[in-house]
C-alpha positions as CSV (number, residue, x, y, z in Angstrom):
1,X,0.0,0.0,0.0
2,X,1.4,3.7,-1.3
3,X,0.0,7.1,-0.1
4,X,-0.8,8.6,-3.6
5,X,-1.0,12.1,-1.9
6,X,-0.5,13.2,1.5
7,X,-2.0,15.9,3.8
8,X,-0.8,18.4,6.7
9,X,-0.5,16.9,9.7
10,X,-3.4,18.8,11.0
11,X,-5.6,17.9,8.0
12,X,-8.3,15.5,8.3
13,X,-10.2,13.6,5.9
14,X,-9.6,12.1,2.8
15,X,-6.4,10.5,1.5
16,X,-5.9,8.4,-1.6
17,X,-4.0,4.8,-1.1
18,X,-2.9,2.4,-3.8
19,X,-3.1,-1.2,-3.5
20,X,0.1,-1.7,-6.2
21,X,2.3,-0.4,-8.4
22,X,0.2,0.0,-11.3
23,X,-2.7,2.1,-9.6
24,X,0.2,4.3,-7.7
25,X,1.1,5.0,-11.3
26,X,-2.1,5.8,-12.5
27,X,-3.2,8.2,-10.0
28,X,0.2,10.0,-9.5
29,X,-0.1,10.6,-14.0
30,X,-3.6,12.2,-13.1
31,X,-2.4,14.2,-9.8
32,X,0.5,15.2,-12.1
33,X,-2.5,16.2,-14.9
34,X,-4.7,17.9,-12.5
35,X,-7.3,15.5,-13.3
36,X,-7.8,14.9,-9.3
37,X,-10.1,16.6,-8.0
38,X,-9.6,18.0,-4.3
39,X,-12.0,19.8,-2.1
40,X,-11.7,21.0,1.3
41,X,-13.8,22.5,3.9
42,X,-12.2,25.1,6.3
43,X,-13.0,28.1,8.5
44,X,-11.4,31.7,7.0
45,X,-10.5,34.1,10.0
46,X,-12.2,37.1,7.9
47,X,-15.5,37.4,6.2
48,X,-15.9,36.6,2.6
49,X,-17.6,39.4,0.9
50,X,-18.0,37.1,-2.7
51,X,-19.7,33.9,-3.0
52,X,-17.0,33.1,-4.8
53,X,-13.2,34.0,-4.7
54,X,-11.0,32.8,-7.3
55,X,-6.7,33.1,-6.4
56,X,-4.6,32.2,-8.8
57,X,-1.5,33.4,-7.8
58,X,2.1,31.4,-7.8
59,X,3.7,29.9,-4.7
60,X,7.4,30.3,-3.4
61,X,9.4,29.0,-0.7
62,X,11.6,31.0,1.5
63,X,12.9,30.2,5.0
64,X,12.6,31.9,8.1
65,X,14.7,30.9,11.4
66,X,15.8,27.7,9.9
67,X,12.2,26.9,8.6
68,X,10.7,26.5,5.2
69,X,7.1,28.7,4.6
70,X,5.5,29.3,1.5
71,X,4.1,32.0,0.2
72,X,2.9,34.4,-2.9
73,X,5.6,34.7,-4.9
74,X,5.6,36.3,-8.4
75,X,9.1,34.2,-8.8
76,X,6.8,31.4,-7.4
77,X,5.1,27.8,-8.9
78,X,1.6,28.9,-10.8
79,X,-1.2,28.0,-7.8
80,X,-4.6,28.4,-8.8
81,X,-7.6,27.7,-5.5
82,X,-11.6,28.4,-6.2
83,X,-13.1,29.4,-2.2
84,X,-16.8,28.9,-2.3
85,X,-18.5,30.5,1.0
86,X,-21.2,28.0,2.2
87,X,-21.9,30.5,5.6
88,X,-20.7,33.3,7.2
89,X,-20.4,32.9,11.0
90,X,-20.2,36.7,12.3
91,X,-17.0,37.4,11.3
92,X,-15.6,34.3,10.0
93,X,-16.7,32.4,6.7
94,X,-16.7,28.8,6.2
95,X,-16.0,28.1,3.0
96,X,-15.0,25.0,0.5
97,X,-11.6,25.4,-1.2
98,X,-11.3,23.6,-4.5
99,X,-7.6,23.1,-5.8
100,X,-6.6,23.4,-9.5
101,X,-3.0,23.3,-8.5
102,X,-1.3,20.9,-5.7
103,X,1.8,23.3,-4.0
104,X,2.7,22.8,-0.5
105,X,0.4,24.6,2.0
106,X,-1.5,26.3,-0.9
107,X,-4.9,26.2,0.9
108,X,-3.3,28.1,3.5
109,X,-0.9,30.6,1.7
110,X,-3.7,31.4,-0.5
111,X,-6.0,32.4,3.2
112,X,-3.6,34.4,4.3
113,X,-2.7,36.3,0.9
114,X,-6.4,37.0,1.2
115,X,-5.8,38.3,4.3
116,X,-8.5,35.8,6.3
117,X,-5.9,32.9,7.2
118,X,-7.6,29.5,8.7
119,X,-8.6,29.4,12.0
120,X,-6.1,28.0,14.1
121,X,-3.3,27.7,11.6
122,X,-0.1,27.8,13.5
123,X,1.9,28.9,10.9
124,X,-0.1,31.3,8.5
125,X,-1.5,33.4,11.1
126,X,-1.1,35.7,13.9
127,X,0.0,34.6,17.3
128,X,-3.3,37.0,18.7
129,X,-5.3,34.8,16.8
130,X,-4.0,31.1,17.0
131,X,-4.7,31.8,21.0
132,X,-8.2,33.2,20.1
133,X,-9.1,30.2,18.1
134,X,-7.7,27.9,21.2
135,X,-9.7,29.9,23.9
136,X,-12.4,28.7,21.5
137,X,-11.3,25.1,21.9
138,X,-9.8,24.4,18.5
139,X,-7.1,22.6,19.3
140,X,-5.6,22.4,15.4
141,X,-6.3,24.4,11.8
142,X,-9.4,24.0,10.5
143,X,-9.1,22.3,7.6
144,X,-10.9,19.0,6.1
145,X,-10.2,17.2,2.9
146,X,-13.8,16.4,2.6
147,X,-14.2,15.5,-1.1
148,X,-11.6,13.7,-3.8
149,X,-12.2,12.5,-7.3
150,X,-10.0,10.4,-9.5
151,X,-10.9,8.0,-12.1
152,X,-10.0,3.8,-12.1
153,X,-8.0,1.8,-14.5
154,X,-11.2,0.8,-15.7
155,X,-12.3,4.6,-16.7
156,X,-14.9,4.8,-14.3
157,X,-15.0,8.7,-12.3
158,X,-14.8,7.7,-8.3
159,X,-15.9,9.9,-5.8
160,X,-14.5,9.8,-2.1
161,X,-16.3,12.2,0.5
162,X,-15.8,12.2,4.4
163,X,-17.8,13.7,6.8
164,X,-16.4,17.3,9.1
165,X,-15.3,15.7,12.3
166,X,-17.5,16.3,15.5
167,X,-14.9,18.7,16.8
168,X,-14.9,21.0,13.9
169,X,-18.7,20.7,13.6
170,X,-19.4,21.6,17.4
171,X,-16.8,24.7,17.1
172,X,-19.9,26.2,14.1
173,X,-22.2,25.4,16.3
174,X,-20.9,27.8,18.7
175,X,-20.0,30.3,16.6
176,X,-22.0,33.5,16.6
């Protein structure tokens, strides 16, 4: 068994495994081709003002006291992430995030270029608010792979959804 993609360690939800060789291979050619379709569910620290925000911006690397970040970078990799607001919660939006592209941490770079970084992200967002969003009791970033698509050997178009987790769903339930 192979991961055929992998998630932040604070991510939940869907991953794609392969059983062998030859299905690693097929779904790292469509990964590659974009022809895997991610979704994610996450809470923006900000309030969408569009139904629909479209970033297609490129993604660097650069380090800071001996650690790797990403961010906007015109000198960057092309990143291209569709945020689709399902409800606003006061002053915070939850939203699905659709990738086009696959760079490292995109979901969250893209947030923070946006200037409404996910709750509870460690790394993308202020130290203020990471202790905000744990007074709250979220205890990691909110951010679910809820929904992935790939095709089989076969040709047949698979869909794999999973379910926000009960901690995630209790913290919208007690937002304003």
């Amino acid at each position: 068994v192979d991961l055929a993609h992998r998630l932040d360690r604070e991510t939940s939800g869907c991953l794609l495994l392969a059983l062998d060789g030859e299905a690693l291979r097929l779904l790292n050619t469509q990964i590659k081709g974009n022809q895997v379709e991610k979704r994610y569910l996450c809470l923006l620290d900000g309030t969408m003002k569009h139904d629909l925000l479209d970033v297609d911006e490129p993604i660097g690397s650069f380090e800071r006291a001996g650690q790797r970040f990403m961010r906007v970078d015109q000198a960057g990799k092309p990143a291209h992430t569709t945020f689709r607001l399902l409800q606003n919660y006061g002053q915070y939006s939850f939203v699905e995030a659709q990738l086009h592209t696959g760079r490292t941490h995109q979901i969250r770079v893209h947030a923070a270029h946006l200037g409404m970084p996910l709750a509870g992200d460690k790394r993308y967002s202020p130290a203020d608010r990471q202790k905000f969003w744990k007074k709250k009791g979220l205890k990691r970033m909110f951010l679910h792979a809820h929904q992935v698509s790939f095709y089989t050997a076969g040709g047949e178009q698979q869909l794999v959804s999973s379910h926000l987790p009960d901690n995630l769903s209790q913290l919208l339930e007690n937002l304003p």
